[in-house]
C-alpha positions in Angstrom: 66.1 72.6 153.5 65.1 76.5 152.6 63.4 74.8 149.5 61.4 72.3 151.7 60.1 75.2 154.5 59.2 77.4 151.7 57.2 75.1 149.8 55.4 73.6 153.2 55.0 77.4 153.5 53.0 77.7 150.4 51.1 74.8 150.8 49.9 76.3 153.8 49.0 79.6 153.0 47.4 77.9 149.9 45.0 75.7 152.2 44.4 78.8 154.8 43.0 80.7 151.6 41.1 77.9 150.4 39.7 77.4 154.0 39.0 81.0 154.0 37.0 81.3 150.7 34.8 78.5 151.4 31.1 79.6 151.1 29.6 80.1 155.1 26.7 77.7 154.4 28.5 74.7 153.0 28.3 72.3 155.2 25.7 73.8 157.1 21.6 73.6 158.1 18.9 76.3 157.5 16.0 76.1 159.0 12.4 77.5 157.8 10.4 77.8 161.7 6.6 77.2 160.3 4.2 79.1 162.7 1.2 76.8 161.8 0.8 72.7 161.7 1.3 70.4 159.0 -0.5 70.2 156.0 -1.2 73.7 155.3 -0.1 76.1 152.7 2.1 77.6 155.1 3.5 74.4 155.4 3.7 73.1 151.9 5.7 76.4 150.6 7.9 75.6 153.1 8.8 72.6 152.2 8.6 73.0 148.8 11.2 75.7 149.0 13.2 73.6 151.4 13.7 71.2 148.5 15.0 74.3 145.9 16.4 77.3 147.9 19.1 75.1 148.9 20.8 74.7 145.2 21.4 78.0 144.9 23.2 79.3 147.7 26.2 79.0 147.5 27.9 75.8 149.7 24.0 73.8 149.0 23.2 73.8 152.5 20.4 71.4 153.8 17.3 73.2 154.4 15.0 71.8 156.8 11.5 72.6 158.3 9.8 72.7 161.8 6.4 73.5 162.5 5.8 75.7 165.5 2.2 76.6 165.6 0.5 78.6 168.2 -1.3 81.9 168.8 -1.2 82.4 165.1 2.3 82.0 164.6 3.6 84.5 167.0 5.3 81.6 169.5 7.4 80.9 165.9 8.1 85.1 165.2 8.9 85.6 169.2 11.4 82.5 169.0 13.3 83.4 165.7 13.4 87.3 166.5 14.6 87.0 170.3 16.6 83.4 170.3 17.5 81.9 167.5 21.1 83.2 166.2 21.7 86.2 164.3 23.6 83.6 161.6 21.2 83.5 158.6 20.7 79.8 159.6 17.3 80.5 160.9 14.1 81.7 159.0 10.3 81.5 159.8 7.5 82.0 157.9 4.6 83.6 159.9 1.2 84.5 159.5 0.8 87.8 156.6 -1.0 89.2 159.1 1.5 89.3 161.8 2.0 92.9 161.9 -1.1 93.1 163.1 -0.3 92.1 166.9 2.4 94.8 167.1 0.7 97.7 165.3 -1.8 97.3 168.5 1.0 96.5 171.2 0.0 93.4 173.0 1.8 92.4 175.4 2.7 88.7 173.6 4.9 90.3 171.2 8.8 90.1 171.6 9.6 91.4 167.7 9.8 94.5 165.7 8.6 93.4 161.9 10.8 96.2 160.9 14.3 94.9 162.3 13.2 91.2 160.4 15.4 90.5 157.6 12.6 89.7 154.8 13.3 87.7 152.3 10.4 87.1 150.1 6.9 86.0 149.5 5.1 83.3 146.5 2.2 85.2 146.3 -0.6 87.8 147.1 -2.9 86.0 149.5 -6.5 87.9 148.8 -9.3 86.5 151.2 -12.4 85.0 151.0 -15.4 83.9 153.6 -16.6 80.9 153.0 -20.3 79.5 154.6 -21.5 76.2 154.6 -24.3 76.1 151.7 -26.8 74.9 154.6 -26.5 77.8 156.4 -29.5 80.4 156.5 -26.9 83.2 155.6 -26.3 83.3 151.6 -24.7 86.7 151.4 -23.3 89.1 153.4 -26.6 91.2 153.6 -27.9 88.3 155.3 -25.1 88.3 157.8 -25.8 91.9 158.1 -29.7 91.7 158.9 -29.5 88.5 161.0 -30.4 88.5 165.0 -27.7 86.1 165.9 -24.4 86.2 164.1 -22.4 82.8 162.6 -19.5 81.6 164.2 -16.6 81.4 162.1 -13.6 79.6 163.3 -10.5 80.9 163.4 -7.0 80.4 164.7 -6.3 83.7 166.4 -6.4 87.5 166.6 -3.5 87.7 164.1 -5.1 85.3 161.9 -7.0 86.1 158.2 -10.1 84.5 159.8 -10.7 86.4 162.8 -9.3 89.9 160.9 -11.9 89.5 158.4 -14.4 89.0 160.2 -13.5 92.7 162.2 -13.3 94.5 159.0 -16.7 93.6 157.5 -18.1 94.2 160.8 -15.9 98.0 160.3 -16.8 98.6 157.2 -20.6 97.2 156.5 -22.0 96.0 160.2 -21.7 92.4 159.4 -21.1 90.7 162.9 -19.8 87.2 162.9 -19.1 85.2 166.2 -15.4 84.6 166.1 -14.3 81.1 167.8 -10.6 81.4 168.4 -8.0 79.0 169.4 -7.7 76.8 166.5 -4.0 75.2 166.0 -4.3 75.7 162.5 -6.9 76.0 158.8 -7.1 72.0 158.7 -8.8 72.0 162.0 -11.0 74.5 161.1 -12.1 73.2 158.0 -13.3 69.5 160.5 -14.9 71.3 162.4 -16.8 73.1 159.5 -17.8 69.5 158.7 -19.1 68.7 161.6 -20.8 71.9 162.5 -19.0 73.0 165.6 -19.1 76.0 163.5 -20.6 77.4 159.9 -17.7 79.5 158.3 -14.3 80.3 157.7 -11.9 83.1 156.5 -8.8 82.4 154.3 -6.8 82.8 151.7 -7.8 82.2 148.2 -5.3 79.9 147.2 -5.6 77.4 149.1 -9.5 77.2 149.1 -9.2 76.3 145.5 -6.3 73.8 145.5 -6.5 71.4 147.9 -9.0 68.8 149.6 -11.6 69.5 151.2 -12.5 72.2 149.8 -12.1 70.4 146.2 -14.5 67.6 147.1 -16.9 70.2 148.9 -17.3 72.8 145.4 -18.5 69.4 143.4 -20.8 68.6 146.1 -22.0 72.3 147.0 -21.2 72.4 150.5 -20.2 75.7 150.6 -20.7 79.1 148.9 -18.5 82.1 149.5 -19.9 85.4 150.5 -17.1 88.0 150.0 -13.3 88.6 148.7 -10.6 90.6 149.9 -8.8 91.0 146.2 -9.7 94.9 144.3 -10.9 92.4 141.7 -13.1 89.5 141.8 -10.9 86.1 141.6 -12.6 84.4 138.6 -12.5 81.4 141.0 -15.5 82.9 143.4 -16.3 85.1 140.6 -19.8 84.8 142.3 -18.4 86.7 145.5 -18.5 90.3 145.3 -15.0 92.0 146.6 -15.2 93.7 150.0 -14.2 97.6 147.8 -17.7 96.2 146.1 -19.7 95.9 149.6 -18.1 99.1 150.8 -19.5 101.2 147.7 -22.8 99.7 148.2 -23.3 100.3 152.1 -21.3 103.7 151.9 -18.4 103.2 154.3 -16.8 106.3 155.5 -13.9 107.3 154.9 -12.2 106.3 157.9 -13.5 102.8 158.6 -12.2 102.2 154.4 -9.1 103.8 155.6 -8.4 101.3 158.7 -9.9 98.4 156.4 -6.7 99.2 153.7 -4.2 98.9 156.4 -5.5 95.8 157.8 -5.8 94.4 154.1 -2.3 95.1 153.1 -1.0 91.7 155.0 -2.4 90.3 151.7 0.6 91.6 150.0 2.8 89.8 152.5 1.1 86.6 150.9 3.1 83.7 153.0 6.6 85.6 154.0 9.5 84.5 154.9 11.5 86.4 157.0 15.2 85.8 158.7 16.7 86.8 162.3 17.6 90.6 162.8 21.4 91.7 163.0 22.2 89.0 159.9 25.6 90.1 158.1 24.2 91.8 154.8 26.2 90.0 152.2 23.8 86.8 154.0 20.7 88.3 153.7 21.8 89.0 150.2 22.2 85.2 149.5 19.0 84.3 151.3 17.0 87.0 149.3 18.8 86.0 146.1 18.5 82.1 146.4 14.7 83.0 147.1 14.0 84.6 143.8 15.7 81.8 141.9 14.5 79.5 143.6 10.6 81.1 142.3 11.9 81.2 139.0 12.9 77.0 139.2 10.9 75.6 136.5 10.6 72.4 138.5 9.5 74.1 141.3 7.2 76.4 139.2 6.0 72.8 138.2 5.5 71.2 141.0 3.2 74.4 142.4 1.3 74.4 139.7 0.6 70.8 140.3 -0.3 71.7 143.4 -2.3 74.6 142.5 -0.4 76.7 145.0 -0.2 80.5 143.2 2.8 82.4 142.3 2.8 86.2 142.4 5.6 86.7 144.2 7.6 90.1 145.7 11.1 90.3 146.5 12.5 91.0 150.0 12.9 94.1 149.7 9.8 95.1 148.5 8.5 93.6 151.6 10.9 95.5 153.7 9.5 98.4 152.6 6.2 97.4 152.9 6.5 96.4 156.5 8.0 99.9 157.4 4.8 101.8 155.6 2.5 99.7 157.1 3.4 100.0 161.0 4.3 103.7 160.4 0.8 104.6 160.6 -1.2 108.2 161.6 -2.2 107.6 165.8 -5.8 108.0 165.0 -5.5 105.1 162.8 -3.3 102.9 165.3 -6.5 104.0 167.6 -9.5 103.1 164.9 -7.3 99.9 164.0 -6.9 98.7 168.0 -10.6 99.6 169.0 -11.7 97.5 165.9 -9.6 94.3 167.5 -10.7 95.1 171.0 -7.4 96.4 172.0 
């Protein structure tokens, strides 16, 4: 009978341990919160590293996405910051530039960038201003000399579109006509096509891999009038960089100063980020299973196929990025908030 109790005993302990030492995500659902709408590169690099994270954290959860959009992703930053759970089952990826509506305190914004658990980008997401080929404005010192300015569309005061369109007004007195409240860079691009308005900020990487814009270069519908990279992209190699403009109009010192800060969400490239308070040894797995995941060669593939770029910077490099950036000099907080009408 002893023999019997002590080897149900064992058995028990035995299953307790194996219960104890199974992985927290097996069996279990991640989600990637999208701030934009389908279709988008925001979108696709979510997906795509829906389909590969997954295998290498350990218990192969299933990873799924939801797109959010809305005020340029900061509906999707408030909701994973403030209510999803502190579990490491929830990630978004928001705008790059989403730093941006904290640094100049409005009122919408419920998170700390800082306290986000960042877990890593694909790639640095340079910009460049694009202008339909019909429009009377074929560089930027055309912008600048012009009575009336061209509206760009854009999806918010967060977004690449409308930012860019502040610094090379900062920078060079270029003033563009900002029409905001886009869902998302699709709906931009229709209504480019049918002239609701002329131009467009965005990232580089998307403007060369993807329709329309593929369809629009073989037929010359548009041109592009200015990049955000320190070098010229060889893909707009026509484009001079914005470091370029600023040497030729002779931009002081501060207005180059407040045009590096709001630059530097380029770095950021499309982020993903996790809910603050996460146990550590979780945001080690989600930061880990991130950088294999870039290093997949069938994911590696299938971007390349997709001519989605990878550069890409760990999440730690990003923490410390986000903490440089918002711990800025006051007078540039000030020079930074006048320049987005704060």
């Amino acid at each position: 009978m002893k023999r019997i109790t002590l080897g149900l005993l064992v058995v028990l302990l035995l299953s307790s341990n194996l219960h104890a030492q199974a992985p927290f995500y097996q069996g279990k659902t991640v989600r990637i919160v999208v701030g934009f709408t389908p279709g988008g590169f925001y979108d696709r690099w979510a997906r795509l590293l829906a389909r590969y994270m997954g295998k290498y954290i350990p218990g192969n959860p299933d990873i799924i996405v939801q797109n959010m959009p809305g005020a340029a992703s900061v509906i999707a930053a408030n909701h994973v910051h403030a209510v999803a759970k502190p579990d490491g089952l929830t990630t978004v990826m928001p705008n790059n530039n989403i730093y941006m509506d904290q640094l100049v305190g409005r009122k919408e914004v419920q998170f700390d960038v800082r306290k986000f658990n960042w877990i890593g980008t694909q790639e640095k997401s340079h910009m460049v201003l694009y202008m339909r080929a019909d429009a009377p404005y074929k560089s930027v010192g055309d912008i600048i000399k012009a009575k009336e300015p061209p509206k760009c569309g854009s999806t918010g005061t967060a977004g690449a579109d409308y930012l860019l369109a502040k610094i090379l007004e900062e920078t060079v007195g270029a003033k563009i006509n900002s029409v905001v409240g886009y869902p998302g860079g699709s709906e931009i691009d229709v209504a480019v096509e049918r002239g609701e308005v002329i131009c467009r900020g965005m990232t580089v990487a998307p403007h060369f891999g993807r329709e329309p814009f593929d369809s629009w270069h073989k037929k010359g519908f548009d041109r592009h009038l200015v990049q955000t990279g320190r070098k010229r992209d060889p893909r707009a190699s026509e484009a001079p960089t914005i470091f370029e403009l600023m040497d030729e109009y002779k931009t002081p010192e501060g207005s180059r100063r407040v045009a590096q800060v709001i630059l530097a969400g380029g770095e950021f490239g499309r982020p993903m980020l996790a809910t603050p308070g996460i146990p550590a040894e979780r945001v080690k797995v989600l930061r880990e299973a991130y950088a294999k995941a870039m290093k997949d060669p069938e994911l590696l593939a299938e971007a390349k196929k997709g001519k989605m770029d990878v550069d890409p910077s760990t999440g730690e490099e990003l923490q410390a990025l986000a903490k440089e950036i918002m711990d800025q000099p006051p007078e540039i907080i000030e020079r930074v908030k006048k320049l987005l009408g704060q």
